[in-house]
Rosetta silent file (secondary structure, phi, psi, omega in degrees, C-alpha in Angstrom):
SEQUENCE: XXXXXXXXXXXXXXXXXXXXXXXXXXXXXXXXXXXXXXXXXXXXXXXXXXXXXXXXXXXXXXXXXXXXXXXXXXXXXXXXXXXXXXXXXXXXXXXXXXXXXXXXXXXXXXXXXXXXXXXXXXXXXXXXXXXXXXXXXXXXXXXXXXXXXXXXXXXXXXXXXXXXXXXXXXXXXXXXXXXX
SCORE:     score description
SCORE:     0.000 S_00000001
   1 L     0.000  -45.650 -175.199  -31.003   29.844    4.631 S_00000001
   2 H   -72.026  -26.235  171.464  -30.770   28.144    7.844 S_00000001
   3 H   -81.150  -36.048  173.684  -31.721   24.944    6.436 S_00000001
   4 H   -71.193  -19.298  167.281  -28.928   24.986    3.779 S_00000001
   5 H   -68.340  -35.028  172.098  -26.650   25.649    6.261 S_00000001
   6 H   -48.746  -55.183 -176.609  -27.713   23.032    8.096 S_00000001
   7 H   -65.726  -28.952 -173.944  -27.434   20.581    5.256 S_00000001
   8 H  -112.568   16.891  163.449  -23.778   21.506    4.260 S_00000001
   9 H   -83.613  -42.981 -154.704  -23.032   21.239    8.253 S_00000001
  10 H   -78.872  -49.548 -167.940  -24.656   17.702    8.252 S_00000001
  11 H   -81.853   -7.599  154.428  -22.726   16.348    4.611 S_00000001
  12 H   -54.498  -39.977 -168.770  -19.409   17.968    6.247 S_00000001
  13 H   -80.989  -82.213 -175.639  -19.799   15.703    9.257 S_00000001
  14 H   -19.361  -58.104 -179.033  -20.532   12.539    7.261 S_00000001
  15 H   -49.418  -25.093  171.158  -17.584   13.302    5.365 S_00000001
  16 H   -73.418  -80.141  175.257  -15.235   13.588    7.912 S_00000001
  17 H     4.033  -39.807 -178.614  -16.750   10.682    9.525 S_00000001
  18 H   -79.101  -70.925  166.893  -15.905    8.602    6.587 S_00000001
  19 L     1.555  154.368 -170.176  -12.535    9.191    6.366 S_00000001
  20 L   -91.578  -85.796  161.997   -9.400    6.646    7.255 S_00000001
  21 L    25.828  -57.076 -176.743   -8.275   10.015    8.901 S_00000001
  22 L  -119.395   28.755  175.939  -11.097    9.654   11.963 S_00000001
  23 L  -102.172  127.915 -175.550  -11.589    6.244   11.523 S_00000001
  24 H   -29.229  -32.765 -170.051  -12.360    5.021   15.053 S_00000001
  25 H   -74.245  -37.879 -172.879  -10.868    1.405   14.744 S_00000001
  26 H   -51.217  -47.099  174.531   -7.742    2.852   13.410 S_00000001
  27 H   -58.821  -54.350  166.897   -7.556    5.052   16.549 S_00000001
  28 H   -80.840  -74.060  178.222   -8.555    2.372   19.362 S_00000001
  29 H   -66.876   -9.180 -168.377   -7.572   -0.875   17.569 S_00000001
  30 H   -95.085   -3.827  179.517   -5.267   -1.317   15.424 S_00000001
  31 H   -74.516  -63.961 -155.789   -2.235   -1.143   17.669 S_00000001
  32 H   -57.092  -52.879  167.546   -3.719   -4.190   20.109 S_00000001
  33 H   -15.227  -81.216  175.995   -4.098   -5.922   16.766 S_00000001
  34 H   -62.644  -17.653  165.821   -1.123   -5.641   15.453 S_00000001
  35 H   -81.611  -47.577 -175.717    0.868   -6.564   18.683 S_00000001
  36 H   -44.861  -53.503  172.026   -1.577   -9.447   18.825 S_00000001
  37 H   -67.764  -37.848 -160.031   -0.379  -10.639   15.123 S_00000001
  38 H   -56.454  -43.558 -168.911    3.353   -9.980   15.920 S_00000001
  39 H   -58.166  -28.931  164.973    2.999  -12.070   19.353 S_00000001
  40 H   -75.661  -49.790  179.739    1.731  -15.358   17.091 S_00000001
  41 H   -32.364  -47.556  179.920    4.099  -14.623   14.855 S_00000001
  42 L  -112.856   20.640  156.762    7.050  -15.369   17.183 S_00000001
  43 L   -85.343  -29.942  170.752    4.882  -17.767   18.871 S_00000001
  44 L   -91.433   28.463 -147.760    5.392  -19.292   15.849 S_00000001
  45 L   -87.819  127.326  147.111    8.783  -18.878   15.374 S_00000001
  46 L   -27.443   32.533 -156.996   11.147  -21.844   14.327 S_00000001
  47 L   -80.224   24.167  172.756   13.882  -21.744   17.338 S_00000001
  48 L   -92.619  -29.939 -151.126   15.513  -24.844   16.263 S_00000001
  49 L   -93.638  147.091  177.261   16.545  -23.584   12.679 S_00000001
  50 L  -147.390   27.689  173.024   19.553  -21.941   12.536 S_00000001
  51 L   -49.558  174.398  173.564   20.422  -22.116    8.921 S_00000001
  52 L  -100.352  107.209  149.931   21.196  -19.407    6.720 S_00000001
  53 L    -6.230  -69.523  165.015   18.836  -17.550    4.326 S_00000001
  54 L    88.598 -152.738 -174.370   20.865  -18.113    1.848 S_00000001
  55 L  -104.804   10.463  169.061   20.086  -17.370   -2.130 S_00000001
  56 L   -93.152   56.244  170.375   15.896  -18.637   -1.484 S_00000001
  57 L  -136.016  151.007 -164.549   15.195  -15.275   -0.292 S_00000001
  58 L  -100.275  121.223 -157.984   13.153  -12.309   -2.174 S_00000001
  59 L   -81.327  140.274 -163.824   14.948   -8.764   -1.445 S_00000001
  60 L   -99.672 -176.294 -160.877   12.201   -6.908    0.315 S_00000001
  61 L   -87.511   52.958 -148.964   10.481   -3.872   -1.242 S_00000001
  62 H   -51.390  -36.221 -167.169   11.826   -1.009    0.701 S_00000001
  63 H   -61.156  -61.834 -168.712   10.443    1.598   -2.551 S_00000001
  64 H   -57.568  -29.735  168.205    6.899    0.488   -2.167 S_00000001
  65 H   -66.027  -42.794  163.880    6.982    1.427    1.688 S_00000001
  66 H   -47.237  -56.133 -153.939    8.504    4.566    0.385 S_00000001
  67 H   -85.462  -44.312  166.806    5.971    5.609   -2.227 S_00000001
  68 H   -22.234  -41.171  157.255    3.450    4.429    0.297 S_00000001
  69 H   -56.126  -44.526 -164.008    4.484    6.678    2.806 S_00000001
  70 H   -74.883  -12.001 -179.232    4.623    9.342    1.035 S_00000001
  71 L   -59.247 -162.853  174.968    0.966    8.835   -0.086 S_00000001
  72 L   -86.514 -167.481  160.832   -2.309   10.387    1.521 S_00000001
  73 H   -42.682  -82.656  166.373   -3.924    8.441    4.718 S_00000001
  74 H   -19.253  -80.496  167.474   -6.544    7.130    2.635 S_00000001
  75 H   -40.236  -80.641 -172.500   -3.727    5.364    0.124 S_00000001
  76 H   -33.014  -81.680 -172.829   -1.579    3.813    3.417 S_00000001
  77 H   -34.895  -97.706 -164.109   -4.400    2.142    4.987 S_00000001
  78 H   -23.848  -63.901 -171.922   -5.282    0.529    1.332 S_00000001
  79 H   -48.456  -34.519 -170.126   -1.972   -0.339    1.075 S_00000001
  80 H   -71.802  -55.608 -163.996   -1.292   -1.969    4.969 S_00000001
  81 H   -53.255  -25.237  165.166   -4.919   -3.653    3.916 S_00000001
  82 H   -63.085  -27.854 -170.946   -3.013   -5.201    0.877 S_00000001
  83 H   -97.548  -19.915  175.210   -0.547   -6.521    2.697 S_00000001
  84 H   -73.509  -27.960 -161.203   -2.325   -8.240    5.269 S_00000001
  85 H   -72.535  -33.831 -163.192   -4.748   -9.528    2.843 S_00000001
  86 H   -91.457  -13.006  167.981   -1.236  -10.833    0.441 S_00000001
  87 H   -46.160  -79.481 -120.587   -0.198  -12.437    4.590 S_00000001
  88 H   -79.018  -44.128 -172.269   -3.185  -14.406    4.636 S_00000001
  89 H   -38.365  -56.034  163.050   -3.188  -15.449    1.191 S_00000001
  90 H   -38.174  -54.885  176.979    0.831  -16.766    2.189 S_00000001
  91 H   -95.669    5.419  160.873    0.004  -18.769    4.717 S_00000001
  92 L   -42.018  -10.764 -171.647   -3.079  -20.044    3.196 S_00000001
  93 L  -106.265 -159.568 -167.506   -0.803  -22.541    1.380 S_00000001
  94 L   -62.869  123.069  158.172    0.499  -25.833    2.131 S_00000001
  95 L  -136.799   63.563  179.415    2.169  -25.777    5.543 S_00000001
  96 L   -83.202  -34.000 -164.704    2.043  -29.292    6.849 S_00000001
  97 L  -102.512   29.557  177.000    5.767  -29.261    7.018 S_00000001
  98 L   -74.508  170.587  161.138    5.907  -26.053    9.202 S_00000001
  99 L  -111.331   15.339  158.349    6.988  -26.170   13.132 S_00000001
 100 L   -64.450 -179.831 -165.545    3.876  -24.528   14.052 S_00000001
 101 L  -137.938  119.097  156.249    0.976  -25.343   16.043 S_00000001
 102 H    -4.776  -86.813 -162.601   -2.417  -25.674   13.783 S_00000001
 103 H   -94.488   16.458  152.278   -4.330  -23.174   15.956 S_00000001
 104 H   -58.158  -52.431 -172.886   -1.585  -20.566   16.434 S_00000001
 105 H   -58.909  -53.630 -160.312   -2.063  -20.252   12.563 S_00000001
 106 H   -72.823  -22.709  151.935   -5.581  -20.126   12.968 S_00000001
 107 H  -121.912   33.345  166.109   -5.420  -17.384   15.150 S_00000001
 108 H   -67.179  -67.394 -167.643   -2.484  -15.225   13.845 S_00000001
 109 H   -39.219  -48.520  137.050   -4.512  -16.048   10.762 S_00000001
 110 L   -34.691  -49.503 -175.746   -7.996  -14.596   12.332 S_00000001
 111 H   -70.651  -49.842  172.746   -6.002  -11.294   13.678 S_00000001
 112 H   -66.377  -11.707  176.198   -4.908  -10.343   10.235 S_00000001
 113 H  -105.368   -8.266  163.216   -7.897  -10.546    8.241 S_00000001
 114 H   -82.996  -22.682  159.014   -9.852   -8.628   11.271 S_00000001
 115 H   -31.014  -48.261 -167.372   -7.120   -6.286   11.061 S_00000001
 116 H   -85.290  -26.219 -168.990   -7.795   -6.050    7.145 S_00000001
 117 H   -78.387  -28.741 -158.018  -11.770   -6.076    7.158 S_00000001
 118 H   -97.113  -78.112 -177.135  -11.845   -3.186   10.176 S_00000001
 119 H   -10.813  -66.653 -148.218   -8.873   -0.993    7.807 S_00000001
 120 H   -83.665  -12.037  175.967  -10.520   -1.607    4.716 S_00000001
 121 L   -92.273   25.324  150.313  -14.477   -0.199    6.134 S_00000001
 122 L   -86.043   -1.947 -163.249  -11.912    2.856    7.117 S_00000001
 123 L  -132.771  141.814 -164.543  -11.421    3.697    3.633 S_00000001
 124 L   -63.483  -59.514 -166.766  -14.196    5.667    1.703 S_00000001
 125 L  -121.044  176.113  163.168  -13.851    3.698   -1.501 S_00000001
 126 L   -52.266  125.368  164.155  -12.106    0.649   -3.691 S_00000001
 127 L  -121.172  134.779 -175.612   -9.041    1.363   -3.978 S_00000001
 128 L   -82.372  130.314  -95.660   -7.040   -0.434   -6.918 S_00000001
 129 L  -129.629  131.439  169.956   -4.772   -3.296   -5.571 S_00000001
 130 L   -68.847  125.419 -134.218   -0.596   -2.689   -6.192 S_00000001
 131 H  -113.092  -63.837  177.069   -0.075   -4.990   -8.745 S_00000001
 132 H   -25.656  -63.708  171.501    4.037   -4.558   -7.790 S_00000001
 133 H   -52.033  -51.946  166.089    3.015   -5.674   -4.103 S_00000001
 134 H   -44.671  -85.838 -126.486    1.227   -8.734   -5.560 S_00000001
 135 H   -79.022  -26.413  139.862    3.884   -9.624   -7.662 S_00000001
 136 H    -0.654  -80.817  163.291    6.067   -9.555   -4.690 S_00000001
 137 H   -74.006  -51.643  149.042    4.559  -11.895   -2.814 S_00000001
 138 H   -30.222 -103.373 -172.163    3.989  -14.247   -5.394 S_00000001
 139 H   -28.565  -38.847  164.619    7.769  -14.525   -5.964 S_00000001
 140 H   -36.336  -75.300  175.947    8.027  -14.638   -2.332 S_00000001
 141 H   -37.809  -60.140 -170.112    5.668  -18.005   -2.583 S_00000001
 142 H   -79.113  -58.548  175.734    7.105  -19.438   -5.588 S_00000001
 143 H   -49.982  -37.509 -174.737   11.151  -18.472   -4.840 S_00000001
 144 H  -105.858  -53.568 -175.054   11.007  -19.632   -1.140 S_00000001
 145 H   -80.117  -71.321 -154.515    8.064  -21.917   -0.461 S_00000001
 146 H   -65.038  -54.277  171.120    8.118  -23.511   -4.091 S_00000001
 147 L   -71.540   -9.878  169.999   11.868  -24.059   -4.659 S_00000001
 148 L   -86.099  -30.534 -177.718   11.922  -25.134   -1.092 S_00000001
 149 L    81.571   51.595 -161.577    9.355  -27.414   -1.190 S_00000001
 150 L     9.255   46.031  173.424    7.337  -25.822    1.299 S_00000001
 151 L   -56.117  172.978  169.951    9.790  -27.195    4.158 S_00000001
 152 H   -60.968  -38.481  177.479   10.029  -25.922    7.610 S_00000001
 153 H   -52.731  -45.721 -163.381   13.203  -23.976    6.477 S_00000001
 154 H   -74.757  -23.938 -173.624   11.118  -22.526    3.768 S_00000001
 155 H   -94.591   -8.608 -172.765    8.078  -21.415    6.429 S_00000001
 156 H  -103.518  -33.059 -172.512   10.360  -20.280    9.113 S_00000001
 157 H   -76.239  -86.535 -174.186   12.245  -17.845    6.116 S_00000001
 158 H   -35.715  -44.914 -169.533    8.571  -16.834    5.239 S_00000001
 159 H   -89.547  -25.385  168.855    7.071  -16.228    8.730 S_00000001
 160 H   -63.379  -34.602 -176.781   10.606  -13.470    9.301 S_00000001
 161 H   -61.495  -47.043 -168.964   10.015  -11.949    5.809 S_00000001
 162 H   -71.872  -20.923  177.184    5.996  -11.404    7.113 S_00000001
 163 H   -73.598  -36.524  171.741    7.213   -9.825   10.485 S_00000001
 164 H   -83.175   -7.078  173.326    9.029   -7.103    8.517 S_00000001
 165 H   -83.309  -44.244 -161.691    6.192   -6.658    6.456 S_00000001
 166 H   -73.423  -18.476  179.965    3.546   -6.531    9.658 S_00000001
 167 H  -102.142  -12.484  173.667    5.988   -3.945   11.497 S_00000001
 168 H   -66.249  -34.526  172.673    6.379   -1.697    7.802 S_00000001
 169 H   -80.644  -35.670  178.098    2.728   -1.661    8.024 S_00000001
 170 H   -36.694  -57.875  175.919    2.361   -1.011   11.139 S_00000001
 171 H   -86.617   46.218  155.569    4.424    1.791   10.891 S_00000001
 172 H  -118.010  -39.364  131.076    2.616    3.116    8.198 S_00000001
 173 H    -7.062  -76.484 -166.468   -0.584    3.094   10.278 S_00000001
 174 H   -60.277  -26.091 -154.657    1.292    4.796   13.133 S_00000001
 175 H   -79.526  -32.818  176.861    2.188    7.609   10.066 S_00000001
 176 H  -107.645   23.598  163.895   -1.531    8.424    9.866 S_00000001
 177 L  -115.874   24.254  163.453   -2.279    8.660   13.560 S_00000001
 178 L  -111.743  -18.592 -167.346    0.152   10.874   14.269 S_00000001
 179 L   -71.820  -32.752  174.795   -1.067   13.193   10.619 S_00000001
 180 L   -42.837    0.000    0.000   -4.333   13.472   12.617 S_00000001
């Protein structure tokens, strides 16, 4: 008797454990992170351009940050890990004709995928990838970078679009440390 109690005491704890819900990085880290990306971000900021958005720009995708919110813990965290992960992928492409400094990118570029690798060993299992967020960002890539001809105009339009993505996740984050 004492030992089965024992046993469904012990797989309770693990279970918790597992959870996005108590996971530690989420809890300590992920704010200093995420201030960390935003601060390259507008270290990397264009302040010469002063152009107009214009008709290159992708309307952004206020619904998926809706049904995301409304999801469990578990679900956000996949999701903010999608979006950093669909970041890195963005600036992964040609940006020779940015106004950036080489290793700013490289470490903006570091802080978002340790952002996404400590998020995603918060979440118990694979979680299947928004196909809507992907398709997003593509057309992000291809409408703005591709019809721009991956210009500085087109990378300075790109790195504001990722700062409203990096504070919607953020504050989707903040959504499950306050749910604790």
């Amino acid at each position: 008797m004492l030992t089965g109690v024992f046993c469904a005491l012990l797989l309770l704890c693990l279970y918790s454990s597992g959870s996005s819900l108590s996971c530690r990085w989420i809890d300590h880290k992920f704010r200093d992170y995420s201030e960390n990306s935003l601060d390259l971000l507008e270290m990397m900021a264009d302040h010469d351009s002063t152009e107009d958005a214009g008709e290159n720009t992708v309307a952004f995708p206020h619904h998926l940050y809706s049904q995301a919110s409304a999801a469990s813990a578990e679900d956000k965290v996949a999701f903010t890990v999608q979006v950093l992960r669909e970041v890195c992928a963005l600036f992964e492409e040609d940006d020779s004709s940015s106004s950036w400094e080489e290793k700013t990118l490289e470490n903006f570029l570091n802080v978002v995928n340790r952002q996404a690798d400590q998020l995603h060993s918060c979440i118990g299992s694979h979680k299947k990838r928004n196909r809507r967020l992907h398709m997003f960002f593509k057309r992000l890539s291809h409408n703005v970078l591709g019809q721009m001809g991956h210009s500085a105009r087109a990378w300075e339009l790109i790195r504001q679009e990722v700062r409203a993505h990096l504070l919607a996740a953020d504050q989707l984050v903040a959504s499950v440390l306050t749910s604790n």
